[in-house]
PyMOL CGO cylinders between C-alpha atoms (Angstrom):
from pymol import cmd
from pymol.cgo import CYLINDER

trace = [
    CYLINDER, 14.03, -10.69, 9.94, 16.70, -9.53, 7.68, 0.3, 1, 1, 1, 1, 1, 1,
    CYLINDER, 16.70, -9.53, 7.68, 16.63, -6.11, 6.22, 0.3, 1, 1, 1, 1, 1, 1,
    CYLINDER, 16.63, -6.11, 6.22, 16.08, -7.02, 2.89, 0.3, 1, 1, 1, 1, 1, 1,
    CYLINDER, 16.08, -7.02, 2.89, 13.17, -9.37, 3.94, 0.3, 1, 1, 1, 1, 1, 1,
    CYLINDER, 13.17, -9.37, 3.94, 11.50, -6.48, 5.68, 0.3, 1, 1, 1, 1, 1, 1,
    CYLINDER, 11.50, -6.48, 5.68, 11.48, -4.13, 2.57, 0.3, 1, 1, 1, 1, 1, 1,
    CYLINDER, 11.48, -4.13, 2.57, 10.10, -7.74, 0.18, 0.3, 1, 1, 1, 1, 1, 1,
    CYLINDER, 10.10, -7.74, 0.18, 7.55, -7.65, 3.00, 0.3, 1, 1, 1, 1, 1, 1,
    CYLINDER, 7.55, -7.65, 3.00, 6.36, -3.85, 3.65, 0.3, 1, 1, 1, 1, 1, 1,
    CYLINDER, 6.36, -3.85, 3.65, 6.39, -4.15, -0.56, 0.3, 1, 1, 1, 1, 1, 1,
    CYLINDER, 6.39, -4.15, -0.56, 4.04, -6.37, -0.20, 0.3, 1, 1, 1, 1, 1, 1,
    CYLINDER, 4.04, -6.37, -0.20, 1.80, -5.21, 2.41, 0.3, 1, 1, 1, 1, 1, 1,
    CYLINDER, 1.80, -5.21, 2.41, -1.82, -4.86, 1.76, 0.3, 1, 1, 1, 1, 1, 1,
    CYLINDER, -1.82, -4.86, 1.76, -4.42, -1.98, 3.45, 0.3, 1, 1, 1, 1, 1, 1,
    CYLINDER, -4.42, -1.98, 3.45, -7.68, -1.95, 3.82, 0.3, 1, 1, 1, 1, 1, 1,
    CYLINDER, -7.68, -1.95, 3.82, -10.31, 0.84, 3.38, 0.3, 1, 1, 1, 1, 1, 1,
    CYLINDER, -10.31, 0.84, 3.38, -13.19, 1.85, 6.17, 0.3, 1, 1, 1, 1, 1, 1,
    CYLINDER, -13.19, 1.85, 6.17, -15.35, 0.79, 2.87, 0.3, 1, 1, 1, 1, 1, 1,
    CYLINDER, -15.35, 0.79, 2.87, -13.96, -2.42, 2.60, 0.3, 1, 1, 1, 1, 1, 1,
    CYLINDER, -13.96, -2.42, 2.60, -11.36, -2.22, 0.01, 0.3, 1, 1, 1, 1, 1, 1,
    CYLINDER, -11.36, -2.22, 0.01, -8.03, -4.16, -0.18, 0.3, 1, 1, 1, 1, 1, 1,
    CYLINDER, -8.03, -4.16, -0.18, -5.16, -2.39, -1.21, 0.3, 1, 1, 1, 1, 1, 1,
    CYLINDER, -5.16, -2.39, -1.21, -2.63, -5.00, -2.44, 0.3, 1, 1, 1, 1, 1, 1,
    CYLINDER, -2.63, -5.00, -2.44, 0.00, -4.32, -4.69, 0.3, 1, 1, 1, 1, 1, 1,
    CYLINDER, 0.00, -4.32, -4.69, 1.40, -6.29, -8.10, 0.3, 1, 1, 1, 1, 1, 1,
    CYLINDER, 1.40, -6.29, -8.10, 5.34, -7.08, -8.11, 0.3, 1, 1, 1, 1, 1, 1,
    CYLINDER, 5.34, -7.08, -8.11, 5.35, -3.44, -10.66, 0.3, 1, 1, 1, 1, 1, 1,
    CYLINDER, 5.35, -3.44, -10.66, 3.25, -1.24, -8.60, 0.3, 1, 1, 1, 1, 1, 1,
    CYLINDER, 3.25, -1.24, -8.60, 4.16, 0.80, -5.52, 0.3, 1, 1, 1, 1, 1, 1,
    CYLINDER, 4.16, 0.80, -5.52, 4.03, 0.04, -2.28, 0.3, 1, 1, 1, 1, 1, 1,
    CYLINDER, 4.03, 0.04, -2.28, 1.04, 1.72, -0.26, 0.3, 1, 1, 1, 1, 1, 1,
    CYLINDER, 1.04, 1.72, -0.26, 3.59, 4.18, 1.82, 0.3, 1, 1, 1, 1, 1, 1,
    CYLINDER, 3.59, 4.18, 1.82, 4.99, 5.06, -1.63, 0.3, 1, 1, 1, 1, 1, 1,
    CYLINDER, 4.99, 5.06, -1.63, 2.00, 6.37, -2.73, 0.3, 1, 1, 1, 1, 1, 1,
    CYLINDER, 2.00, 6.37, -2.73, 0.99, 9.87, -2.63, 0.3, 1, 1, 1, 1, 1, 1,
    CYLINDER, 0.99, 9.87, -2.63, -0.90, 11.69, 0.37, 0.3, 1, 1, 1, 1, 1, 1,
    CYLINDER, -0.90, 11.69, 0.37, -3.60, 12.37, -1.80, 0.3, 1, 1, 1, 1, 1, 1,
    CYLINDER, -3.60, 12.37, -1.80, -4.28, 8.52, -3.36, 0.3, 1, 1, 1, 1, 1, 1,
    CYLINDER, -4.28, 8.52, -3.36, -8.01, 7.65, -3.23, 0.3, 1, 1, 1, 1, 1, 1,
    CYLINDER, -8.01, 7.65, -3.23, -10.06, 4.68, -2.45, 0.3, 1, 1, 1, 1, 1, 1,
    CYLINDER, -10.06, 4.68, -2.45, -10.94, 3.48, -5.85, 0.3, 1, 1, 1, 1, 1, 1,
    CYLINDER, -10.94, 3.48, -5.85, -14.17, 2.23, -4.53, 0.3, 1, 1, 1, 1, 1, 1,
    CYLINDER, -14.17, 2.23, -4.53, -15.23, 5.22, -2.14, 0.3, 1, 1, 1, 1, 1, 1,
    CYLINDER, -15.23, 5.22, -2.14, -12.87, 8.05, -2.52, 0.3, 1, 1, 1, 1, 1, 1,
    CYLINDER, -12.87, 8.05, -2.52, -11.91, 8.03, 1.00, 0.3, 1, 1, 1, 1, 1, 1,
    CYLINDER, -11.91, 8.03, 1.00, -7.96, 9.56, 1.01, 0.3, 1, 1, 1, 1, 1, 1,
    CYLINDER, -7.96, 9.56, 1.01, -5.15, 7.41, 2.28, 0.3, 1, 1, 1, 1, 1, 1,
    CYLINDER, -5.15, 7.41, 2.28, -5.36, 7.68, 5.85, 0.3, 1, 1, 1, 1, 1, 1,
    CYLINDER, -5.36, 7.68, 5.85, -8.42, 6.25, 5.75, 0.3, 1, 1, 1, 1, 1, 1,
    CYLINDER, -8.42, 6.25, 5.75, -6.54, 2.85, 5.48, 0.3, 1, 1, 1, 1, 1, 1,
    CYLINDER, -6.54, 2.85, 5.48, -4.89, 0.62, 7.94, 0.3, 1, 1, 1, 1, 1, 1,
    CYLINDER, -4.89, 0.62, 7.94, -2.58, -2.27, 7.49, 0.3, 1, 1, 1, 1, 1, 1,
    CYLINDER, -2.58, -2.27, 7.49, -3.65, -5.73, 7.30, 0.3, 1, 1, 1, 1, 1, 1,
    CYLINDER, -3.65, -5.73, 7.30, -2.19, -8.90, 8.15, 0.3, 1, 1, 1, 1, 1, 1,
    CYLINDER, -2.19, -8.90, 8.15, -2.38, -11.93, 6.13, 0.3, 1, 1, 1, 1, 1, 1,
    CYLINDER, -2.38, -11.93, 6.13, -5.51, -13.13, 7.18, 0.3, 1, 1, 1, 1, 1, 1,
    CYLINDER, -5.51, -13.13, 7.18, -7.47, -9.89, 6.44, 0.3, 1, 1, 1, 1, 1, 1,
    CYLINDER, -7.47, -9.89, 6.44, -7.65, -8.35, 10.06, 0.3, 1, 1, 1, 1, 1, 1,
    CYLINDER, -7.65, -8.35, 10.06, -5.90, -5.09, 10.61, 0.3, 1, 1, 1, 1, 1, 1,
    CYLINDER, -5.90, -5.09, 10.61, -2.73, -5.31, 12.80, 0.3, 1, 1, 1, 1, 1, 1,
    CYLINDER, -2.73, -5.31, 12.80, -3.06, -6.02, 16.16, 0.3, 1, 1, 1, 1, 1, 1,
    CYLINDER, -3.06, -6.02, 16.16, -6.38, -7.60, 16.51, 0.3, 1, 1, 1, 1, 1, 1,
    CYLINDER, -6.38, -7.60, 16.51, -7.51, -9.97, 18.94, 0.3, 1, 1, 1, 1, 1, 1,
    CYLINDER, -7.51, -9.97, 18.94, -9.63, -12.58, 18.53, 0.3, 1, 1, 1, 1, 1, 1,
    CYLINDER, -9.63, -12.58, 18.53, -11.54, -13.79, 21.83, 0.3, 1, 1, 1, 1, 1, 1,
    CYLINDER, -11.54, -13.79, 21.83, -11.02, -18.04, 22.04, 0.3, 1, 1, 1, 1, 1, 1,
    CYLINDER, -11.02, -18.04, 22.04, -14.75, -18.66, 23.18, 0.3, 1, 1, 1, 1, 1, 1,
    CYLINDER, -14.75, -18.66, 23.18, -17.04, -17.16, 20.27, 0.3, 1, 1, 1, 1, 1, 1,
    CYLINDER, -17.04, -17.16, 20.27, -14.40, -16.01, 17.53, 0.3, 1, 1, 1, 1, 1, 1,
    CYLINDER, -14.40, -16.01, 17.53, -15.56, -12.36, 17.73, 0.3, 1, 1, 1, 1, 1, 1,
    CYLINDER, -15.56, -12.36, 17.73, -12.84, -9.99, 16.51, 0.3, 1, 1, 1, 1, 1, 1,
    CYLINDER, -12.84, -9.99, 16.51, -11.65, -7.06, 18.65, 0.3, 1, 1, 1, 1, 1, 1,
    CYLINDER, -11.65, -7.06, 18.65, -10.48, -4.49, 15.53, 0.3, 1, 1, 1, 1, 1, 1,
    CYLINDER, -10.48, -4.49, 15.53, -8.02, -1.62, 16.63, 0.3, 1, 1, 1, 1, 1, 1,
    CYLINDER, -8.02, -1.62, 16.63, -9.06, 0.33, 13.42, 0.3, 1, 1, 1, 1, 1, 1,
    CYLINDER, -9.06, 0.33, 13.42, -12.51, 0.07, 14.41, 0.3, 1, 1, 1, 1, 1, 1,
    CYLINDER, -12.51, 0.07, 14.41, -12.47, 0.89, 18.30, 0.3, 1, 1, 1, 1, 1, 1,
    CYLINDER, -12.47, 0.89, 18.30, -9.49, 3.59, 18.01, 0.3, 1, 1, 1, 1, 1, 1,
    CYLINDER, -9.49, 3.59, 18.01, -7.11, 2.09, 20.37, 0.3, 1, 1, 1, 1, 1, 1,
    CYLINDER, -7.11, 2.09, 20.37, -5.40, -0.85, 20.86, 0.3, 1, 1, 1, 1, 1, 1,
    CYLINDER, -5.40, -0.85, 20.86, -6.49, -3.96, 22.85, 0.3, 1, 1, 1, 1, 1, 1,
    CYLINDER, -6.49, -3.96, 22.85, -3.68, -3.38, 25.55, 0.3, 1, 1, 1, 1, 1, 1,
    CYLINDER, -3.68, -3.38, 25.55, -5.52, 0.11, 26.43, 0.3, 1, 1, 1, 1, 1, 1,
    CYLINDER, -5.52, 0.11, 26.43, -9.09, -1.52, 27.55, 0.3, 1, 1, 1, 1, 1, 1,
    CYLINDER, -9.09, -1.52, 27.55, -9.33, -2.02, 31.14, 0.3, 1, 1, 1, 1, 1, 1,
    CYLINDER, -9.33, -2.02, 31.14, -8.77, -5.19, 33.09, 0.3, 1, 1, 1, 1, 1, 1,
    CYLINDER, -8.77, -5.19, 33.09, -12.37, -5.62, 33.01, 0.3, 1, 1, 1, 1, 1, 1,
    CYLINDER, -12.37, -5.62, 33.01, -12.76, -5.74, 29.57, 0.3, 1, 1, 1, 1, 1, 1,
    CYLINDER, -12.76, -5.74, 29.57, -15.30, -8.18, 28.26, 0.3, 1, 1, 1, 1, 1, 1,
    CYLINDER, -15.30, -8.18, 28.26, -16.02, -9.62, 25.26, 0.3, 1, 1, 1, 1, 1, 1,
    CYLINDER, -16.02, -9.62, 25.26, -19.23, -7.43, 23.67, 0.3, 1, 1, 1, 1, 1, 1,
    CYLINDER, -19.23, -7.43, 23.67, -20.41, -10.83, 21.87, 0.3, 1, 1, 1, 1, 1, 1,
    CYLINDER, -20.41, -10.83, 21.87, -20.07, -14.15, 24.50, 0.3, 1, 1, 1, 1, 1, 1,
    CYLINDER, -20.07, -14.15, 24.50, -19.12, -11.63, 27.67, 0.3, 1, 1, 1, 1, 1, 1,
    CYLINDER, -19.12, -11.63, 27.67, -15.50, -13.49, 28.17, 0.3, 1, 1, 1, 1, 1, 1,
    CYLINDER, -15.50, -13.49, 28.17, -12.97, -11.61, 29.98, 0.3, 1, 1, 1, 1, 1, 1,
    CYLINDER, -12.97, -11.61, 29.98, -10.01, -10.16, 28.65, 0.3, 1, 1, 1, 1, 1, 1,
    CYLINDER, -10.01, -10.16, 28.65, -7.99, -13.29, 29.35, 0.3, 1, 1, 1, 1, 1, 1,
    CYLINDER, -7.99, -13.29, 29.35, -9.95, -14.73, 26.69, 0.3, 1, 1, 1, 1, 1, 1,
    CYLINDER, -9.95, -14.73, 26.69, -8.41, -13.15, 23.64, 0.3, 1, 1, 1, 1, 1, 1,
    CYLINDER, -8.41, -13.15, 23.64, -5.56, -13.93, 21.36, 0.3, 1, 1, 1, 1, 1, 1,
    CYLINDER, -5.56, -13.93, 21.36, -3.41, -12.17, 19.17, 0.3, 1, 1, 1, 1, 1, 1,
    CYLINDER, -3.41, -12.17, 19.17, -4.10, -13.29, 15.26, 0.3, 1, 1, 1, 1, 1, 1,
]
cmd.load_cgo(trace, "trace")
């Protein structure tokens, strides 16, 4: 990715609240890092680190998605990413292993 692609695309980036709540910014408006420390959910009032990137599909960065019942493994939710659960980890829904999850 060239640079200037990566600054179109960080411009661009949309957060999501614990409450729910897309951030996702007009061609005008700032970028969420832009924003000040103390921006507020609109919706909830929760302050900016209470957000978390999402990807283009809604899910926050670096979730996984286990291939035998659909069931989303959310980094943002958990508090730590997918790589840091055991070899043993199973899938809390359909009980697949590990193995059984993709990146989305």
């Amino acid at each position: 990715m060239k640079f200037s692609n990566y600054l179109v695309s960080e411009k661009k980036a949309k957060y999501k609240c614990e409450c729910g709540w897309v951030y996702s910014p007009k061609e005008e408006e700032k970028p969420f890092d832009g924003r000040h420390a103390d921006f507020k959910c609109p919706k909830c009032s929760a302050l900016k680190e209470k957000f978390t990137k999402i990807n283009e599909e809604g899910e926050t960065e670096g979730s996984m998605k286990c291939k035998e019942c659909g069931w989303i493994y959310d980094p943002a939710a958990t508090g730590r990413e997918f790589s840091e659960e055991s070899d043993n980890y199973k899938c809390p829904k359909c009980d697949a292993p590990k193995s059984a999850f993709v990146a989305i």
